[in-house]
VOBA-1610 file (N, C-alpha, C; in pm, whole numbers, padded with zeros to 5 digits, always signed):
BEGIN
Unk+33035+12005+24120Unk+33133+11958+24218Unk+33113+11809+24239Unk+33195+11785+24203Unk+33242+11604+24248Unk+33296+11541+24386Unk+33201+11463+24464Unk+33282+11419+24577Unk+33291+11284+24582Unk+33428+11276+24569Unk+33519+11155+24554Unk+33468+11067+24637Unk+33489+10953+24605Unk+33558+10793+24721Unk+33675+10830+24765Unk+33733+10829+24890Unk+33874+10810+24924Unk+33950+10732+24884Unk+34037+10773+24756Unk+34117+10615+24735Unk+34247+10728+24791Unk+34391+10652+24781Unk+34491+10698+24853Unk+34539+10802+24749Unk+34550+10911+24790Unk+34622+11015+24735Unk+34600+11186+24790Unk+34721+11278+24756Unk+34746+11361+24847Unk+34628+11494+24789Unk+34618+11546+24855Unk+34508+11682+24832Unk+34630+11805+24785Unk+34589+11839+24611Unk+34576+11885+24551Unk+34684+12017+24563Unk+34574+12079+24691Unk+34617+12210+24781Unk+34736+12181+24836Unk+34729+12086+24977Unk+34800+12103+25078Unk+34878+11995+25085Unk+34876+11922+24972Unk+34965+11759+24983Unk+34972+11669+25053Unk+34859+11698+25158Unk+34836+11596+25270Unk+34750+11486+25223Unk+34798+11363+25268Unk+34746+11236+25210Unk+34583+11265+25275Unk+34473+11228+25243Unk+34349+11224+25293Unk+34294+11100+25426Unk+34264+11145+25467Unk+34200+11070+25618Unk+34119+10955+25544Unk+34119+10875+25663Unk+33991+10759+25585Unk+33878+10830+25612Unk+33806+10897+25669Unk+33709+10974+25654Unk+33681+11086+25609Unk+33790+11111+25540Unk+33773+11236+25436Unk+33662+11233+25259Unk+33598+11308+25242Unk+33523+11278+25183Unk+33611+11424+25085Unk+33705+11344+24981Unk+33768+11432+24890Unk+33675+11524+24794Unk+33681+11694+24731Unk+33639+11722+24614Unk+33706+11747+24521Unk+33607+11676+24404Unk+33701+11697+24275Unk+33691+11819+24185Unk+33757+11857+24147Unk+33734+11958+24101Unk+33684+11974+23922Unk+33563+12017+23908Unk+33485+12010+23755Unk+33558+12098+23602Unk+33683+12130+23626Unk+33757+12193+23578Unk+33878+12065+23506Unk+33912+11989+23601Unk+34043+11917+23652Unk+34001+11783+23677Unk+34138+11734+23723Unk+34180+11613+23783Unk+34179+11644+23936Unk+34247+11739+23940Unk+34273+11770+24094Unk+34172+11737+24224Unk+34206+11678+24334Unk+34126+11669+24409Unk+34159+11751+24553Unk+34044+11793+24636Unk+34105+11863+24777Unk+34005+11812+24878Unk+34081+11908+25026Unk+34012+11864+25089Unk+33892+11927+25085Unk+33831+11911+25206Unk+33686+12021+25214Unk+33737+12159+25222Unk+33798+12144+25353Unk+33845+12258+25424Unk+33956+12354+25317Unk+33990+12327+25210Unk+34081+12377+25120Unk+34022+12398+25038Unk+33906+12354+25007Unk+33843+12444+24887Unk+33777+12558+24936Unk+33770+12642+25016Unk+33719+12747+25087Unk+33557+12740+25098Unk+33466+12642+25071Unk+33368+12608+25062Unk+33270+12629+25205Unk+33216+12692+25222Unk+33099+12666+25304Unk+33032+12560+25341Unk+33015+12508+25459Unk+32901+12359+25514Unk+32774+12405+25402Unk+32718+12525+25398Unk+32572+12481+25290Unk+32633+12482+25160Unk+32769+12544+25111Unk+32742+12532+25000Unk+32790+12361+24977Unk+32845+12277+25013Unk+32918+12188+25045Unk+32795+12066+25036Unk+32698+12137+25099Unk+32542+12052+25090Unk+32476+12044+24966Unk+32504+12116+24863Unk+32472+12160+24749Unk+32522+12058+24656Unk+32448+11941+24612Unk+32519+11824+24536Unk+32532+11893+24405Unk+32465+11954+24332Unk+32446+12073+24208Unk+32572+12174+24162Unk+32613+12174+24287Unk+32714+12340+24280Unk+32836+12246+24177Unk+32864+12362+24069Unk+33031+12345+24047Unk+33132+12374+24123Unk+33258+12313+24140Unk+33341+12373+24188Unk+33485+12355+24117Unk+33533+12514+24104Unk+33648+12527+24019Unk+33763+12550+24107Unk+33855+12473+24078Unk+34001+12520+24191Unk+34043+12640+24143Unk+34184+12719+24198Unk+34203+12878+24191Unk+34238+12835+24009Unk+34358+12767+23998Unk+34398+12771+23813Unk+34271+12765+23731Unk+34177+12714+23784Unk+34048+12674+23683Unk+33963+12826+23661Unk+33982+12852+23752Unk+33882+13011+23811Unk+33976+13132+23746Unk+34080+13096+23741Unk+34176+13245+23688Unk+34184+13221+23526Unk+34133+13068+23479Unk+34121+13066+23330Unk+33998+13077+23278Unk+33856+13107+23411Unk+33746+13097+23336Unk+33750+13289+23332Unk+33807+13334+23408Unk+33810+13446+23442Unk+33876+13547+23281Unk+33967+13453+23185Unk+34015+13501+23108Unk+33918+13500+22954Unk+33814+13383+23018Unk+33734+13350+22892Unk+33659+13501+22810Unk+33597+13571+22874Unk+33553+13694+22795Unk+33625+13788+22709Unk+33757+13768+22764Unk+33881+13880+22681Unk+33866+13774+22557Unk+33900+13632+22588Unk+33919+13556+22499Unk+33798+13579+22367Unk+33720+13542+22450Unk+33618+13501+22331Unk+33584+13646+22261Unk+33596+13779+22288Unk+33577+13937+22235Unk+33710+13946+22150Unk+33814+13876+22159Unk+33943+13869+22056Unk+33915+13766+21973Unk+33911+13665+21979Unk+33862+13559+21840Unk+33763+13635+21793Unk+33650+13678+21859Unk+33524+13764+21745Unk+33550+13840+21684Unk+33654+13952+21711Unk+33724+14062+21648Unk+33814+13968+21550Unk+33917+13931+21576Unk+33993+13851+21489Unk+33909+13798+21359Unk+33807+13745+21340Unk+33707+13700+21278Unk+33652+13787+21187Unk+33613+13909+21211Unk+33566+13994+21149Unk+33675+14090+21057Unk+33779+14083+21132Unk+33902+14130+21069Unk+33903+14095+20965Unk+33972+13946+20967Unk+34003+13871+20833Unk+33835+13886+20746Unk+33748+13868+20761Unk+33629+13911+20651Unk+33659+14017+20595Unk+33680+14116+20698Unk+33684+14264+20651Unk+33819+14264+20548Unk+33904+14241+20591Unk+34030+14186+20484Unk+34007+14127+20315Unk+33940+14043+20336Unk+33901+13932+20240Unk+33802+14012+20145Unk+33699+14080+20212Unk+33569+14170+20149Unk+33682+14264+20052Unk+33750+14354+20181Unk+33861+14467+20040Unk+33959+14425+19963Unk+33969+14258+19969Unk+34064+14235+19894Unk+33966+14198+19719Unk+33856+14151+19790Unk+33748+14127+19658Unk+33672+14228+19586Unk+33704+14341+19661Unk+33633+14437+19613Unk+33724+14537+19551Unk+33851+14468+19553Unk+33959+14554+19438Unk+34073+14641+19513Unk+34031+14646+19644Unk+34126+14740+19726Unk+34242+14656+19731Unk+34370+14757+19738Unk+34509+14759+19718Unk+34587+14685+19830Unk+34530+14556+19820Unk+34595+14433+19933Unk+34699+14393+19844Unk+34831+14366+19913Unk+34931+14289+19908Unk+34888+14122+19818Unk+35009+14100+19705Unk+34937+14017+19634Unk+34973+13917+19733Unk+35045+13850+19803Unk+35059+13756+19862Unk+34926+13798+19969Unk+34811+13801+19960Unk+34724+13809+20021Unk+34695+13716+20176Unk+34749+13646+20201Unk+34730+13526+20308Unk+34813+13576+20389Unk+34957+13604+20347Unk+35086+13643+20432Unk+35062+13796+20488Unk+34994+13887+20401Unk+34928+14027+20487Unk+34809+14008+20574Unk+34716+13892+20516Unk+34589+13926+20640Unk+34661+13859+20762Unk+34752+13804+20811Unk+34843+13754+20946Unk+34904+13848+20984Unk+34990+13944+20873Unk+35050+14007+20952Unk+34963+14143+20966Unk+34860+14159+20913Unk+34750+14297+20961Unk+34706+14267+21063Unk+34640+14135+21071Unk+34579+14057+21231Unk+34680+14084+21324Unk+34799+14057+21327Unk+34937+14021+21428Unk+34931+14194+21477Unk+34926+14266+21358Unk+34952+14463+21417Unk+34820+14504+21494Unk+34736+14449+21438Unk+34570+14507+21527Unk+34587+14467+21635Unk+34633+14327+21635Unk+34621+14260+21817Unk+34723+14355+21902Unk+34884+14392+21814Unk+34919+14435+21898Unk+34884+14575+21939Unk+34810+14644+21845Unk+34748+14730+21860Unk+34590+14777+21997Unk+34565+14697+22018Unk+34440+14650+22019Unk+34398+14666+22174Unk+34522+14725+22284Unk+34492+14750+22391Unk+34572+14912+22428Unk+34567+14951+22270Unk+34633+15125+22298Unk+34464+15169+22244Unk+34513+15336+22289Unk+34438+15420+22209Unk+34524+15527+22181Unk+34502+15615+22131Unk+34542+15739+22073Unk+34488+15871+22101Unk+34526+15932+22207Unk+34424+16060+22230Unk+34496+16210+22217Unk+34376+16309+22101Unk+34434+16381+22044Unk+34399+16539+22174Unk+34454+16591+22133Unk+34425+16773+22197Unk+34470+16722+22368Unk+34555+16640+22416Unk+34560+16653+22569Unk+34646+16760+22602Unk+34638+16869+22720Unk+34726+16972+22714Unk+34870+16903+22760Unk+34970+16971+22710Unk+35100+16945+22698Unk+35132+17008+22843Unk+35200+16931+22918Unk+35311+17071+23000Unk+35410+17134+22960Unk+35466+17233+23025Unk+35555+17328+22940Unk+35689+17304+22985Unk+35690+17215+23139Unk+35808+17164+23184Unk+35941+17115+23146Unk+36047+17144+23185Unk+36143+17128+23058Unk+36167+16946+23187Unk+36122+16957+23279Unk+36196+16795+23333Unk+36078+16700+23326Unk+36123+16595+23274Unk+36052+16477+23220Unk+35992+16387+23315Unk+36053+16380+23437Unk+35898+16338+23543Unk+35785+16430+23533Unk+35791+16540+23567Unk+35692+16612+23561Unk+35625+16622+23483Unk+35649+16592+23314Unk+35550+16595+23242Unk+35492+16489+23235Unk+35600+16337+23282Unk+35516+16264+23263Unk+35377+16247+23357Unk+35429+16263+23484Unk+35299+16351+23596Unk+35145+16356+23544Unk+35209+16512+23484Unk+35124+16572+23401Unk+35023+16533+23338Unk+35108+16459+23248Unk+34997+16366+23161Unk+34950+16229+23179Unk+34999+16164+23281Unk+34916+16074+23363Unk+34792+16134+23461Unk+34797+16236+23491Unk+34699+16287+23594Unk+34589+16317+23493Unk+34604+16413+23360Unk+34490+16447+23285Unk+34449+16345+23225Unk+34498+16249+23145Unk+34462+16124+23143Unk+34383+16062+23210Unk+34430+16057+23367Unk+34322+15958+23453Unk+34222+16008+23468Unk+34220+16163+23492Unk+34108+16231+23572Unk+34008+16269+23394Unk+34042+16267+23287Unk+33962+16221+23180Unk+33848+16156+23152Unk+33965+16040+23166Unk+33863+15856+23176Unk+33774+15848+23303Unk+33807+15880+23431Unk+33714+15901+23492Unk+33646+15965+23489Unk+33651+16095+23407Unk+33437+16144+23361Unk+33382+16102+23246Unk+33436+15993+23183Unk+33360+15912+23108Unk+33349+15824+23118Unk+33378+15752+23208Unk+33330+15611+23225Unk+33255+15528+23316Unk+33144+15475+23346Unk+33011+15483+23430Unk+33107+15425+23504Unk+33044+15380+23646Unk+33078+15295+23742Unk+33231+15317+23801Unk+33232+15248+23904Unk+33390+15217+23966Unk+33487+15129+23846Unk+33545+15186+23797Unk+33635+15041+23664Unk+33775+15037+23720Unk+33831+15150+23768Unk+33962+15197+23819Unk+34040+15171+23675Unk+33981+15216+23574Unk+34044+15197+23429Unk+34192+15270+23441Unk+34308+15217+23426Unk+34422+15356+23424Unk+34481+15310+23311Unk+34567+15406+23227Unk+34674+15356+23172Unk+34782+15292+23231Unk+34879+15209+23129Unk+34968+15140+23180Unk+35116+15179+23143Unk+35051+15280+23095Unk+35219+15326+23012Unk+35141+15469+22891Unk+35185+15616+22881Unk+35164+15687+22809Unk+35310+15787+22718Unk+35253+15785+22567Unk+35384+15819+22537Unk+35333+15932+22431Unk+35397+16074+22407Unk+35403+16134+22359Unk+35397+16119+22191Unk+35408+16165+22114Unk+35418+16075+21961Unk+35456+16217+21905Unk+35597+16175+21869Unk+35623+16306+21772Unk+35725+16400+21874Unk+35818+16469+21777Unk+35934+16569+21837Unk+35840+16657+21923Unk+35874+16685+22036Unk+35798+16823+22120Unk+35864+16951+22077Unk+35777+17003+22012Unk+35781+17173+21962Unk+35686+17270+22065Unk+35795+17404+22090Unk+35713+17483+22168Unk+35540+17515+22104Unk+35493+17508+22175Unk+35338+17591+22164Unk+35268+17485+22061Unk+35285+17378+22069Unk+35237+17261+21981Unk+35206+17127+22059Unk+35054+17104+22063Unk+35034+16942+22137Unk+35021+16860+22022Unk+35117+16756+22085Unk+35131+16611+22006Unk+35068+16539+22094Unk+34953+16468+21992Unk+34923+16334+22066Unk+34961+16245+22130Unk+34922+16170+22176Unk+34941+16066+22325Unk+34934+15917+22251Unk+34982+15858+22284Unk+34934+15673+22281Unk+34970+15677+22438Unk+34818+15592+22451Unk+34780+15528+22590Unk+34779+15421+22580Unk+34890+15248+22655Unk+34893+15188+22645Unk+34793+15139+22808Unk+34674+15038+22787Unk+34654+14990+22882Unk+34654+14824+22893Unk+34663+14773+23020Unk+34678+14632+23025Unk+34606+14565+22990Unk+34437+14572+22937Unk+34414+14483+22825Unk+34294+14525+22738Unk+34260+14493+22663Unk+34217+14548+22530Unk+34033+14557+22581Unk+33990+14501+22695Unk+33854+14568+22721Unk+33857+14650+22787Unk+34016+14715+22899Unk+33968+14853+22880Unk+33937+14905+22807Unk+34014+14893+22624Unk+33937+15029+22542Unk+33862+14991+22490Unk+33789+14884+22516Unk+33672+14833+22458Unk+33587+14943+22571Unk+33597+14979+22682Unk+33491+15038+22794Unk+33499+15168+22770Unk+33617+15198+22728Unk+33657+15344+22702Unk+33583+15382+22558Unk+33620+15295+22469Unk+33545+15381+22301Unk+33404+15374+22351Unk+33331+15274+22430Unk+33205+15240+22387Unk+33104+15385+22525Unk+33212+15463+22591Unk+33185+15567+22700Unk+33212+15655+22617Unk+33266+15678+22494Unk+33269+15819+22409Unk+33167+15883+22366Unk+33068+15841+22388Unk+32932+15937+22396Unk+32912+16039+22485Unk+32970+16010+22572Unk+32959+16092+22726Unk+33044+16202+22702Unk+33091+16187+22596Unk+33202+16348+22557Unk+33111+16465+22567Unk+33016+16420+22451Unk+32926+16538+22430Unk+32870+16602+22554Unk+32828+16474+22640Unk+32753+16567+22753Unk+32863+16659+22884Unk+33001+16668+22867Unk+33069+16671+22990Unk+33070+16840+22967Unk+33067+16865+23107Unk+33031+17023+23158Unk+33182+17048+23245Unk+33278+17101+23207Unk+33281+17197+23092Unk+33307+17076+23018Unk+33305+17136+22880Unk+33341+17050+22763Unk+33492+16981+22745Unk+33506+16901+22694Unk+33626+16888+22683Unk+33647+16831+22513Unk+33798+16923+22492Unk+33836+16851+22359Unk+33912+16790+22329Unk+33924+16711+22409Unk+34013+16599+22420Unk+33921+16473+22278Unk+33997+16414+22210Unk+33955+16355+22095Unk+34012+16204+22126Unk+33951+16107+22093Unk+34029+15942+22121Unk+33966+15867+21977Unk+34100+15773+21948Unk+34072+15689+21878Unk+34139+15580+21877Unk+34101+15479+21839Unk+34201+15311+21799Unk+34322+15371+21779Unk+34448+15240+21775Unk+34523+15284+21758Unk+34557+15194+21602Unk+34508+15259+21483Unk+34525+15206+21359Unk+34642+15145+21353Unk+34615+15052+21239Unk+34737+15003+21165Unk+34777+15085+21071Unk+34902+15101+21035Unk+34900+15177+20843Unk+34832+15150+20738Unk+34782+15021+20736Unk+34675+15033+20661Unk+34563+15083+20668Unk+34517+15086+20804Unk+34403+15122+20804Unk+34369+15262+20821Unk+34491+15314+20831Unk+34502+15468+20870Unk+34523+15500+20671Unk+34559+15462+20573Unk+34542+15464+20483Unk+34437+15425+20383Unk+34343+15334+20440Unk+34170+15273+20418Unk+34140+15456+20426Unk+34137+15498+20550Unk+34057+15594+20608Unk+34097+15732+20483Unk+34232+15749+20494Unk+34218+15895+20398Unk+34166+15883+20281Unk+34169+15707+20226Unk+34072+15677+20093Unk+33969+15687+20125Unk+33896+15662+20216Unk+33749+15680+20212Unk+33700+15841+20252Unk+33811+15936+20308Unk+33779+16059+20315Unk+33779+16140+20181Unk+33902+16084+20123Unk+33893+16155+19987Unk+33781+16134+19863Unk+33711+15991+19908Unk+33640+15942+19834Unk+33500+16023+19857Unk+33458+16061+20004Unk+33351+16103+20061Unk+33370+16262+20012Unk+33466+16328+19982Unk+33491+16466+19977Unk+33475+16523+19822Unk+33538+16385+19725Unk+33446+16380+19598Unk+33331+16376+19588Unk+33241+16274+19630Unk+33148+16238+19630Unk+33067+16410+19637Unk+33089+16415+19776Unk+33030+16576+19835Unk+33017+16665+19739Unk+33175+16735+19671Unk+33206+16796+19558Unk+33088+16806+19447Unk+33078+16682+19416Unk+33028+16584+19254Unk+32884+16623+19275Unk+32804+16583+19408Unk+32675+16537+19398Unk+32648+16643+19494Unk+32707+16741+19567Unk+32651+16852+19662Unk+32562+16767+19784Unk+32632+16660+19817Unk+32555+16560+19916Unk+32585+16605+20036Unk+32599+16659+20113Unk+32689+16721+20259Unk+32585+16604+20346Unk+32504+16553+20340Unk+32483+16464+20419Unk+32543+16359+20454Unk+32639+16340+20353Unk+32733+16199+20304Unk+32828+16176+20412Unk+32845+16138+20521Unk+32946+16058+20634Unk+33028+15963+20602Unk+33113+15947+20677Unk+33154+15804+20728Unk+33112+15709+20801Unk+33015+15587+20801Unk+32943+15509+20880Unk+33043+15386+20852Unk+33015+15364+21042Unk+33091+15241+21112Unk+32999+15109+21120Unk+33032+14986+21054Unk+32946+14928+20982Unk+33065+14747+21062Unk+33031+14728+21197Unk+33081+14624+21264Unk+33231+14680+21265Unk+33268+14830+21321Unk+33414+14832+21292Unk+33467+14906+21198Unk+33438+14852+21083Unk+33451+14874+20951Unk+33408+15035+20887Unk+33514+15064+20853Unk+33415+15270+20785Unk+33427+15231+20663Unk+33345+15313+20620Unk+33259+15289+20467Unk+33208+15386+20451Unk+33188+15483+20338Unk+33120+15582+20316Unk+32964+15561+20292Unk+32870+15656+20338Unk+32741+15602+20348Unk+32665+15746+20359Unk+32528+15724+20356Unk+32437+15817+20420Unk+32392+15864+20553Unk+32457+15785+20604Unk+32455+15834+20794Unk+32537+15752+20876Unk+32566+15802+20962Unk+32669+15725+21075Unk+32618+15653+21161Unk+32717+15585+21223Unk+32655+15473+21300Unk+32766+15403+21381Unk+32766+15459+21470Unk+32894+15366+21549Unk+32867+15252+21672
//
């Protein structure tokens, strides 16, 4: 936190020109300057020549920095992961540059759904009610898997697929930003332990490619099995990434 000289100019906040005895702060974010009394500051913290101080715009963009910086890291690993199967012979688009943008562009938009399989259907023929329905099992779900107070909810849930009697179709759960399902996949351990059980199943919400990576590497793992009588042989998650291997690892 910066405290100004009074030269002439209005506070920041409240547009009021400053007193000659106003002892302006600047803000370590900005240009902006305020008064005391407008930066909501405390007399000790105010005593504190050390302290930063961020105005509200500065504070609602440091506030965004963690989503930020967990999407460039992902983004990052993407395009490797891209680049690795494009060198390793897998069936990338020859314009190679113009698909890893637009695979990046579908993951991001991807990237704050999930996909959850076995949720019970209602049998209701009127469409509030189911949607009800499946907002309530939904919420009351995520809340036995997920530690702490998060108030995680969806933001939007949609059925996937024609509704046929005596048949559940999966869900896409859209939530408002992508570390909810960062909190949600990384609480899927807690499946195993929930009393009663539940079989409710969740996953990313793939791209087509990558939902096509995957049946290659199942079919590949199911040879393999076949060929070499390996039944130990998995799918291991390797930064994200599945790969057929000798043990799993998520």
């Amino acid at each position: 936190m910066a405290m100004t000289s009074n030269n002439v100019q209005n506070c920041s906040s409240c547009s009021v020109l400053f007193a000659e005895l106003d002892t302006p702060v600047k803000c370590d974010g900005c240009i902006s300057v305020f008064h005391t009394k407008c930066t909501g500051l405390s007399p000790s913290e105010l005593k504190c020549l050390s302290l930063k101080y961020f105005c509200e715009s500065c504070n609602n963009g440091l506030r965004d920095i963690p989503e930020l910086k967990m999407l460039i890291n992902r983004l990052l690993c993407e395009v490797n992961e891209l680049r690795n199967q494009k060198n390793n012979g897998n069936n990338v688009s020859q314009n190679s540059e113009e698909f890893i943008i637009n695979e990046i562009g579908d993951r991001n938009m991807r990237a704050s759904n999930l996909i959850l399989y076995n949720v019970p259907e209602s049998n209701s023929d009127n469409t509030a009610d189911r949607i009800a329905h499946d907002s309530n099992v939904v919420s009351n779900f995520i809340d036995s898997i997920i530690i702490g107070d998060t108030n995680i909810k969806p933001v939007k849930l949609l059925r996937l697929g024609t509704r046929v009697h005596d048949k559940t179709r999966p869900m896409k759960a859209i939530f408002s930003s992508s570390i909810d399902v960062f909190e949600i996949l990384k609480s899927m351990k807690k499946l195993l332990s929930l009393n009663p059980p539940s079989n409710i199943g969740i996953s990313s919400d793939r791209t087509l490619y990558q939902r096509n990576y995957m049946k290659k590497l199942r079919k590949e793992l199911e040879s393999r099995r076949s060929s070499d009588g390996g039944n130990e042989l998995i799918i291991r998650y390797v930064r994200d990434t599945p790969t057929s291997n000798n043990s799993f690892q998520k």
